[in-house]
N, C-alpha and C positions, 0 to 999 in steps of 0.2 A: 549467395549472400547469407554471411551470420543472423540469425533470428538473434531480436531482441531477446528470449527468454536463456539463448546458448548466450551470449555475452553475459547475462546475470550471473548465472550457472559458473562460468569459464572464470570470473570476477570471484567468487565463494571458494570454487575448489581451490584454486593459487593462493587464496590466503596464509599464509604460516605464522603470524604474527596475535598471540592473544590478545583480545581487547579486552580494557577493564574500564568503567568508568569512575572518574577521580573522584573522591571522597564525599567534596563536596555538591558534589552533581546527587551523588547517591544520597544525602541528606537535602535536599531541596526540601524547601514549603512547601504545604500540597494542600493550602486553605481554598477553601470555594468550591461550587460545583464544575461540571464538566456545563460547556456551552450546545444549546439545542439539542432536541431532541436523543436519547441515546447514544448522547456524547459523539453524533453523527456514524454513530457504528453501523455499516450497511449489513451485518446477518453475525449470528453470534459463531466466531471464528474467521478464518482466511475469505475473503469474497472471492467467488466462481467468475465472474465477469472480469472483462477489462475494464476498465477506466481511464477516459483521454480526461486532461484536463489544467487549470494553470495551480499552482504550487502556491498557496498563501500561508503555511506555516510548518515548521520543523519544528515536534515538540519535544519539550524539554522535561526534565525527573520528574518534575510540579506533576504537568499536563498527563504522565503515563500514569503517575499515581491516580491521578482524577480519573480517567479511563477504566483501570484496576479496578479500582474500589467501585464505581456502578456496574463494571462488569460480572462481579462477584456477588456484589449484591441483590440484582436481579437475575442470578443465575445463569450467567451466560459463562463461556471460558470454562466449565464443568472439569472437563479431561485437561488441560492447562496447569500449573504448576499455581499451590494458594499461594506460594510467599512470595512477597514483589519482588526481591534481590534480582531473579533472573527475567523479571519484564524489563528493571533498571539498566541492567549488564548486556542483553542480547537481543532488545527490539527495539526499534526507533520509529515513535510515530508520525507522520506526516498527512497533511490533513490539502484535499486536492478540493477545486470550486470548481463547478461546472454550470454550464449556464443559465440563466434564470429559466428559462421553459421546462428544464431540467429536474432543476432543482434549487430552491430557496436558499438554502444554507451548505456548508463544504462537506465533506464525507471523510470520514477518517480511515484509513490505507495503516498497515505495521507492515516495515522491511527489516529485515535482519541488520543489527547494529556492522555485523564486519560489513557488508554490500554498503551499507552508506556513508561507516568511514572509506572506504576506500574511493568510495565516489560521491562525493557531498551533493543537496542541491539545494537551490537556491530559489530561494523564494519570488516567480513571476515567471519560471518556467514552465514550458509546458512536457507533461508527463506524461506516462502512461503506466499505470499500474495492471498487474497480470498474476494472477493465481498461478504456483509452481506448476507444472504439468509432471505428471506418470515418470515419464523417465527421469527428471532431474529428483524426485521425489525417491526413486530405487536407488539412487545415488548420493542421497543426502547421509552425511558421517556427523556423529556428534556424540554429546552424551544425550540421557533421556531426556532433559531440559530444552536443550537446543531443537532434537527433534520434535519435541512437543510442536515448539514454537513454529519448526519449519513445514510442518505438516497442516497446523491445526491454527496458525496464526499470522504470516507473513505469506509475501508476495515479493513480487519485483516489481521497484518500480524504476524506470528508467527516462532521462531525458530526452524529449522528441527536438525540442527547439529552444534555443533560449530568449530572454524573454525580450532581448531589444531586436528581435529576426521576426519582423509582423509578416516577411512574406513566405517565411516558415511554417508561421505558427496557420496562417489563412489554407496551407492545402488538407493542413488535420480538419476531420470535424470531432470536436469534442460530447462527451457523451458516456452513456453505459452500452456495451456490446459485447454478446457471447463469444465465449473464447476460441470455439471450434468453428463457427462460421461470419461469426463478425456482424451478425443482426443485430436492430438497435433494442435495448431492453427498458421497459419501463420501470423509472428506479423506486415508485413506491412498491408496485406489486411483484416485479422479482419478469414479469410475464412481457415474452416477447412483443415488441411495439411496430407500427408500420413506421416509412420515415425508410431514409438511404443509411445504411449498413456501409462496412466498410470491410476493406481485406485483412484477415486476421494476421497473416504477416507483413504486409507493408504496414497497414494503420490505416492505410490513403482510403478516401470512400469510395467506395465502389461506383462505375461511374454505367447508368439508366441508358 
């Protein structure tokens, strides 16, 4: 069985087609703050954990600019590229909810713009987002930009279920979980939590 992070991978390398985005996407408004806490940023850079969870927004120029600008501002994004051009052009944010015992408010996730045009999603699905691993990481081609990004800023994230399949979505448990063994992680302190784990290549929880 393909691993969800070989279909991310297999979906990037096949790409041949440059992406640019349209003019006016690239001039979008970007008035207002970012929403909750650290613009719901889980760690300054790409998050190490998985993430199960449902899909309540694909953000747009406005929203990465809002992002940018507190990320820069409070120093995060350091080794990242300062000019936005290529946050607009090569990353696409998306912002996952997980559930109240969880966590209060959504968390914000970046997947590389070709992986999501190629496979869009839609908002009510459930996902999972996952940190590049080692090997697709020795095999990432780009320029300096791009790999900045693919190193130091995106992830995969992939559709588990979509969102009118409840008897789909009911075998996921959603949540924060380490990527090498699938323990449940507590999302304020970063620190392993008790609670059922799941299998880092199914997603399915592991079953007691």
């Amino acid at each position: 069985m393909e691993s969800f992070d070989s279909i991310c991978w297999r979906m990037r390398a096949f790409l041949v087609v440059s992406l640019i985005l349209p003019a006016a996407l690239a001039h979008a408004a970007s008035g207002g703050r970012c929403a909750g806490p650290r613009c719901g940023l889980l760690s300054d850079g790409a998050y190490s954990n998985l993430v199960i969870g449902r899909l309540v927004h694909v953000g747009t120029a406005a929203d990465m600019r809002k992002v940018y600008r507190w990320a820069k501002t409070h120093g995060y994004w350091k080794s990242l590229p300062d000019a936005t051009a290529p946050y607009l052009r090569d990353v696409k944010l998306v912002t996952i909810a997980l559930p109240h015992s969880i966590a209060n408010r959504p968390v914000s996730v970046f997947m590389q713009m070709e992986e999501y045009t190629a496979m869009p999603l839609a908002v009510g699905e459930l996902v999972r987002y996952s940190p590049h691993d080692s090997a697709h990481e020795e095999a990432a081609k780009g320029d300096a930009a791009e790999l900045a990004f693919f190193h130091g800023l995106t992830g995969c994230v992939a559709v588990l279920c979509q969102q009118n399949d409840p008897a789909c979505i009911k075998r996921y448990r959603q949540g924060v979980f380490t990527k090498a063994q699938g323990k449940p992680v507590d999302l304020a302190t970063g620190a392993v939590a008790s609670g059922t784990g799941i299998n880092p290549v199914s997603l399915l929880p592991v079953r007691k």
